[in-house]
N, C-alpha and C positions, 0 to 999 in steps of 0.2 A: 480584792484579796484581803486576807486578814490582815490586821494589825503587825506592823513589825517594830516599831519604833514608839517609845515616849518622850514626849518633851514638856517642859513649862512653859516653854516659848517656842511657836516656830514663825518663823518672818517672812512671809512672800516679798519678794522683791529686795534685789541685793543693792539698788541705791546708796545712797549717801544716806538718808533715812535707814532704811534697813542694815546695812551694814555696822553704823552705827548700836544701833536698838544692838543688836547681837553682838557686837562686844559687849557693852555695856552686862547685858542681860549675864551673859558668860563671866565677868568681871567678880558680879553681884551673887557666883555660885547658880544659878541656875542652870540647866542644863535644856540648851538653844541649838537649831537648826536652823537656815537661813536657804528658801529656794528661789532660784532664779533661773530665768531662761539660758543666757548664758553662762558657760562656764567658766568666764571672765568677770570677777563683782565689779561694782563699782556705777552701773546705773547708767543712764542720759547724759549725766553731768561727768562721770569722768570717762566713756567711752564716745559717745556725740556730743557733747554739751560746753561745760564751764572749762576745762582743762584743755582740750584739744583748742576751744575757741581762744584759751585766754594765751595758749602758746602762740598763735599764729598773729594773735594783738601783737604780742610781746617781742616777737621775730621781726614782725613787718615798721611797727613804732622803731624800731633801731635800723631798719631798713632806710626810711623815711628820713630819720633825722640826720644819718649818715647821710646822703645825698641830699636834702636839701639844705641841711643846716652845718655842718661841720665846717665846710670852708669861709662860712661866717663868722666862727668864732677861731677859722686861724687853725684851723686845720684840713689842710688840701690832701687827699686821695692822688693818688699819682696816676691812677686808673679808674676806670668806671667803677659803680655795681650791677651787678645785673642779679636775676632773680634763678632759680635752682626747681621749680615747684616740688620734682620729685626728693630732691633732701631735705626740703622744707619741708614737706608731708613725712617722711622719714624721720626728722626728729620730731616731729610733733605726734607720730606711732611710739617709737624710744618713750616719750614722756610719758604715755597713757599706760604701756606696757611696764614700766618700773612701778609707777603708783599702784596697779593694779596687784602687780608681784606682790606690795604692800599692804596693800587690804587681802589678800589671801594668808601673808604671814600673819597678820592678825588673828586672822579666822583660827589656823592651825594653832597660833600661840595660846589662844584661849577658847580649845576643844569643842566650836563651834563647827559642827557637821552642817558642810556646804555640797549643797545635792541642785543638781542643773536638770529642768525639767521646767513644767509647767500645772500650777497648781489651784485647785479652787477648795472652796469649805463645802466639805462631802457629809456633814451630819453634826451630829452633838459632840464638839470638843474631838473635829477630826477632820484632818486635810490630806486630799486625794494630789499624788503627786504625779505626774503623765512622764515616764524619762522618753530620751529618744529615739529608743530603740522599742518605743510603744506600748512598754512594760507600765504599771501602773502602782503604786507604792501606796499606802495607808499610815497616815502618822498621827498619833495620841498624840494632843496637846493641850494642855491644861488650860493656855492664852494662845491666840493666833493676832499676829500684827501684819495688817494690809499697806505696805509700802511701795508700789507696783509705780507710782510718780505717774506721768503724764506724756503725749502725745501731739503731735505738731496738729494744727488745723490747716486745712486748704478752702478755697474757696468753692461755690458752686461751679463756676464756668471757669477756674483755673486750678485742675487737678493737679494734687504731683506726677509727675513723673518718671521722676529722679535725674531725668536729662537736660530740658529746656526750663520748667519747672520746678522747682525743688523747695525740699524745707531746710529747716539749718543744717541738718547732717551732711544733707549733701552738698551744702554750702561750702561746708571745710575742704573741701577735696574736689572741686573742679580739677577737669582734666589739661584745660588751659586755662590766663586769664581773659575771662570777656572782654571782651572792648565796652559794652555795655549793661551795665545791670541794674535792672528797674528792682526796688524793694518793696515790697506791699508792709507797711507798719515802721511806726518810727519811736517802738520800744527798747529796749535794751538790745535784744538779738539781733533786729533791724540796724542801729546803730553801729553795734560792735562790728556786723558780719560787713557791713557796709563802709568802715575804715577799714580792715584787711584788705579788700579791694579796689578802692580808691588808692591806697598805699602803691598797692601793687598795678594801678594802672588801668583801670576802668572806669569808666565814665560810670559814679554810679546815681540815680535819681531815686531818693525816697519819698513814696506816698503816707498820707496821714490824711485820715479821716478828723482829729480833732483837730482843734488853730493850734496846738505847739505839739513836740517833740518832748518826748521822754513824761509822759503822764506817771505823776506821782511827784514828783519835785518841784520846786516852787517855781510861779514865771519867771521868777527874778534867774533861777538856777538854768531852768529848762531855754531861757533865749539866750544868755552868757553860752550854752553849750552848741546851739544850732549856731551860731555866731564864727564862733572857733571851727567848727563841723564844716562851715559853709567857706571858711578860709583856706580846708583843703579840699576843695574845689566838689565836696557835696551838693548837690542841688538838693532843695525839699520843697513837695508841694504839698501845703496845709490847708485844713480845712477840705479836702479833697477826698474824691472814692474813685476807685476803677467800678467801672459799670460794665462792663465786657472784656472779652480777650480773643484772640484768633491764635493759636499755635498751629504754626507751621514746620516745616522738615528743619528750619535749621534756625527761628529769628520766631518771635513772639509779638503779633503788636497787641498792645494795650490798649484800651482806651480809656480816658481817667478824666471825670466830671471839675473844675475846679471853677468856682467864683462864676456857675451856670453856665461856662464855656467848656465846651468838650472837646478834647484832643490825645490823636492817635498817638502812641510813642511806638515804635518801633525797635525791640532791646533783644540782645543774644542770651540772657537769661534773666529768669523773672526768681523772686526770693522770695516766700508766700513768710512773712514774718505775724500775723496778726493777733497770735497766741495758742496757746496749748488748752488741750482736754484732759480731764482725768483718764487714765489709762487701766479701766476695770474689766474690761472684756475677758470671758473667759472663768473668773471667780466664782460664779453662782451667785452673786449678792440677792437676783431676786426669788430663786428655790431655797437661799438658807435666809431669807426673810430680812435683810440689811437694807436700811432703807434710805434715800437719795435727798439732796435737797431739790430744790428747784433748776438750778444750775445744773445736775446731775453731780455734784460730789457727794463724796459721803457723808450722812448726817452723824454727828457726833458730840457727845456732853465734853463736860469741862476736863475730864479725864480722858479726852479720847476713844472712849467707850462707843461703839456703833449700837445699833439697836439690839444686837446681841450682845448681852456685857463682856462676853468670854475672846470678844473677838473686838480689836484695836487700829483705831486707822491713823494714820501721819501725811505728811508732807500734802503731795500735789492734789492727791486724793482727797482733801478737803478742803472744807473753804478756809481761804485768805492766800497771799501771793505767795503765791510759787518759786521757792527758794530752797536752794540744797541748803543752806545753814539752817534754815526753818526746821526744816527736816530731822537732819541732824539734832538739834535741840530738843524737838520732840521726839525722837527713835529714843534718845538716851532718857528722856521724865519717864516713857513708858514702861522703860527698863526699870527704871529705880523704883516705880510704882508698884510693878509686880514683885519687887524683890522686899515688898512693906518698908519702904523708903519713902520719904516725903521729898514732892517734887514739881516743878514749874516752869512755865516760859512762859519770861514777860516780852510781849509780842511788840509792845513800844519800844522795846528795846533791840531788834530785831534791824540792823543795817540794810540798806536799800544802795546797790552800786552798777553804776555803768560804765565799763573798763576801757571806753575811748579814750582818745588824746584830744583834753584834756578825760581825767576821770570828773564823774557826777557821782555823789555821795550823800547818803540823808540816812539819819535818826531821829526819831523821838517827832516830837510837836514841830509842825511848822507854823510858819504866821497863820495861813487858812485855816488851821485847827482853833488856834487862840479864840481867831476872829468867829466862828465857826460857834463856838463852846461859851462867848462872852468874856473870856478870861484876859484878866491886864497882864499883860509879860513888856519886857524887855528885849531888845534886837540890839545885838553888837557885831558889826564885820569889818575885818580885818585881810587887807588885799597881798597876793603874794608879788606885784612888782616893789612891796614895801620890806621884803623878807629875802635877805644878805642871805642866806642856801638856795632860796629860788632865783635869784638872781644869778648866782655861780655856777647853776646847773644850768641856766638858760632855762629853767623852766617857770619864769614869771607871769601865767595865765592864769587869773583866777583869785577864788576867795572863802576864806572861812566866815559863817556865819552860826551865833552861836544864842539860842533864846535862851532866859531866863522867865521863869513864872511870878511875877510878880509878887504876889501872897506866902511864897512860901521862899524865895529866894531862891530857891532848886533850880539846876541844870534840868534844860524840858527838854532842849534839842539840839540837833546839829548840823548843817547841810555845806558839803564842802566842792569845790569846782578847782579842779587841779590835777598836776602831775603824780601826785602825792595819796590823792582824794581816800584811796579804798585802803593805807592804812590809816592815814590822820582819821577817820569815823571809829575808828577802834576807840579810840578814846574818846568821845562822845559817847559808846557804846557802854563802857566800861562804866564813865561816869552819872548816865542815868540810869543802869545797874545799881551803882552804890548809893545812888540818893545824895549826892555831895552840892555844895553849893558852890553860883557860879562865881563867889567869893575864893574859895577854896582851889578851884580852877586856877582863879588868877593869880593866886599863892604861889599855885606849885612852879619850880625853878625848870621850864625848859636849857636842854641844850643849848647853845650859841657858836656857829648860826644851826638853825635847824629848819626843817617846816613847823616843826612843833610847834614854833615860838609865833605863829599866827595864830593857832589855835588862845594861847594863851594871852596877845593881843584883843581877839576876838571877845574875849570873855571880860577882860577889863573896858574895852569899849561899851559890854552889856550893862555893865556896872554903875558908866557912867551916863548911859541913855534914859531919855525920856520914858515914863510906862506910857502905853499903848493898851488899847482894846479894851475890854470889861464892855457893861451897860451903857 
C-alpha cells in the first residue's frame, strides 16, 4: 500500500539497542519509530535474557547464603527454607513487566511511535511493516537502523525442544527443579543459568569444549572462578565435546568425549549454552543488497553504515561480543550521528561480566594483549580477604587486578573476581574512558572500609611493580 508515514529514523528491533537508538534519536528532535515483534519493548535481554536471568542469580544467591552460610556467622533460622518456584517466577515476571512499563514511558515521553509487527527494508529509504492482523504498512525513512539482536544456537543431534532440551529462555522457567542438568558451554549463560540451579538443587555438570571456563578472562581469573564454581558443588568437564545424544520421553543421555574416553551421562535436562546467531531472518538483506561477513553478521564501516549508507546496523547483528551495553552505546552514536552530532564507542572500554557467586569482571587490556602486542606494562593485585568491607560482608573471595602501560603510565585495564565484580569494573571502565593515570587512581581517596579500597590497593601495587613484557 502506499506510504503512510515519514520518519528520519525507523528502528527494527525494540532491544536494548534499539530502544536506546530511539530515545536518543527522539531526544536529538528527530522524528523516530521503533518496530518490534512484540508489543512488549525491551528485547532478549529484558524479556528472556539479562534481567529475568540476573533476578533469579539474585533471589537464588540470598537463597544460598541464607541456608548455607548465615548460621555461620551467628544467625540461626528457626525454620527451614524451602523454594516457591511459582513466586519465584512471579517476581521475576513483576521485574520484567515494571522495567518494560519503563521503556514504553520512555517511548511515549519522547513521541517515539512504537508499532508491533514484523518488518524488512522494502525499497529505496522504505520499510514494509507486516502487523498482526496481516495488514501491511509502508514507512518513509530517511535512516533505517537494524537492531533485531540475536538467537540461541542448538546443536545438530540436540534440538530444542523447549521440554527436555532447551535454550536459556527456557532455562528461566522450568516447570520443576531437575535433579540433574547437563550444560553444553561454559560461557557466561552457561555459568550463570548453571548456579540458579545448583542453588536450587540440581546436580548440575557443565561441558566445555576449550581447557578453561569463562573464554575471554585471563587463566589467572578464569580458574579462581571454576574453583569457587566447583566449591558449590559444580562439576566441569574441560577440554571436552558431546559427540551424541539420545532424547527420550522423560531423561536425555549424552554422550561427551573427554581426555579420548567416552561417557554416557544420563541427565533430566540438557542446557544447549554454546552461543547465539545474528537474528536477520525475515529483513530482506539479501533483495535490498546488505551484505554479510563471513560469520553471517552484518558487514559494516566505522559508522555503522551497512552496504547501504541509508540503512545502520548495532549490537548482536555485527561483529564483536554480544552485549546489550554494546548495544546500547552503539543505538545512542547512531542517534547522535544522524542528528550531525559527533559520536563514538570505545570498544576497549566496553565491560565484560559474569554475574555468578563469585562475579568475573574484565576491561580494557589484559596480560595476554600486552604480551600479545609486545607492550611493557605493569600488574598490581590486590586480594579481597585483605579488604575490612569484604571481610564484614562475609564476602572475602577474590581479587582486583589492575594493568598499567608502561610507556605512557595509563590505566590499560582491569579484571576483578568477587562479590562486588560487575560494579567495582565501573571504575576501571570510567577510568580508561578518561585516559587517567594509574598514579591518579591511587590518589584518589576510597571510602573506608569499602571494596573500593582494593581497587585502589590494586593500583598502588601497579605502581610499585616490576615492568613486564615489551621486546
Amino acid at each position: 500500500m502506499a506510504a503512510q508515514d515519514a520518519f528520519d529514523l525507523v528502528v527494527i528491533g525494540g532491544g536494548p539497542g534499539g530502544y536506546t537508538a530511539a530515545r536518543r534519536a527522539a531526544e536529538l528532535g528527530l522524528r523516530t519509530a521503533v518496530v518490534d515483534r512484540c508489543r512488549r519493548l525491551g528485547g532478549t535481554c529484558l524479556r528472556v535474557g539479562c534481567i529475568p536471568s540476573k533476578t533469579l542469580l539474585s533471589l537464588t544467591e540470598a537463597y544460598a547464603y541464607a541456608r548455607d552460610r548465615l548460621s555461620q556467622d551467628g544467625i540461626n533460622a528457626r525454620q527451614g527454607f524451602e523454594i516457591d518456584l511459582p513466586r519465584l517466577y512471579a517476581y521475576k515476571d513483576a521485574v520484567v513487566a515494571k522495567l518494560a512499563e519503563g521503556v514504553a514511558f520512555l517511548m511515549r515521553q519522547n513521541g517515539v511511535r512504537v508499532i508491533e509487527g514484523t518488518a524488512r527494508i522494502a525499497g529505496p529509504q522504505s520499510v514494509a511493516v507486516r502487523h498482526a492482523q496481516g495488514e501491511e504498512e509502508i514507512l518513509e525513512a530517511r535512516a533505517v537502523l537494524l537492531a533485531t539482536g540475536s538467537e540461541p544456537i542448538d546443536l545438530p543431534f540436540l534440538r530444542f525442544d523447549g521440554r527436555l532440551v532447551v535454550g536459556s529462555s527456557e532455562a528461566l522457567c522450568f516447570p520443576e527443579v531437575p535433579k540433574t542438568l547437563l550444560i553444553i558451554g561454559a560461557g557466561a549463560i552457561g555459568l550463570e543459568l548453571g548456579s540458579v540451579w545448583s542453588r536450587l538443587g540440581s546436580e548440575v555438570t557443565i561441558v566445555e569444549q576449550l581447557p578453561r571456563i569463562a573464554a575471554g578472562f585471563s587463566p589467572t581469573g578464569a580458574g579462581a572462578l571454576q574453583r569457587e564454581l566447583a566449591k558449590q558443588r559444580i562439576r566441569f568437564l574441560l577440554a571436552a565435546r558431546v559427540t551424541g545424544a539420545e532424547v527420550g520421553e522423560a531423561r536425555v543421555k549424552v554422550r561427551v568425549e573427554e581426555g579420548g574416553r567416552e561417557q554416557d551421562l544420563v541427565v533430566d535436562r540438557v542446557l544447549v549454552a554454546v552461543g547465539r546467531r545474528p537474528h536477520h531472518a525475515g529483513l530482506a538483506l539479501e533483495e535490498a543488497g546488505i551484505l554479510l561477513t563471513e560469520r553471517g553478521r552484518i558487514r559494516v564501516n566505522r559508522f555503522w553504515q551497512t552496504s547501504l549508507p541509508w540503512v545502520y546496523a548495532i549490537g548482536d547483528l555485527i561483529e564483536g561480543p554480544m552485549l546489550a551495553h554494546r548495544a546500547q552505546a552503539e543505538g545512542r552514536a547512531v542517534a547522535e550521528l544522524l542528528a550531525g552530532k559527533p559520536a563514538r564507542v570505545r570498544y576497549l572500554c566496553i565491560p565484560n561480566v559474569i554475574y555468578t557467586e563469585p562475579e568475573a569482571a574484565g576491561v580494557g587490556f589484559s596480560e595476554e594483549d600486552f604480551r600479545a602486542a609486545k607492550r611493557r606494562y605493569r600488574r598490581g593485585t590486590a586480594y579481597f580477604p585483605a579488604n575490612g568491607r569484604a571481610l564484614a560482608a562475609d564476602m572475602p573471595n577474590g581479587f582486583v587486578t589492575v594493568w598499567m602501560d608502561e610507556e605512557s603510565g595509563r590505566f590499560a585495564g582491569m579484571e576483578v573476581l568477587g562479590s562486588r565484580a560487575s560494579e567495582l569494573i565501573g571504575a576501571g571502565a570510567v577510568a580508561l574512558e578518561a585516559e587517567v593515570s594509574v598514579e591518579s587512581l591511587a590518589r584518589a581517596v576510597p571510602a573506608h572500609p569499602s571494596f573500593m579500597e582494593s581497587v585502589h590497593e590494586a593500583a598502588i601495587a601497579a605502581l610499585r611493580a616490576r615492568p613486564s613484557g615489551g621486546f
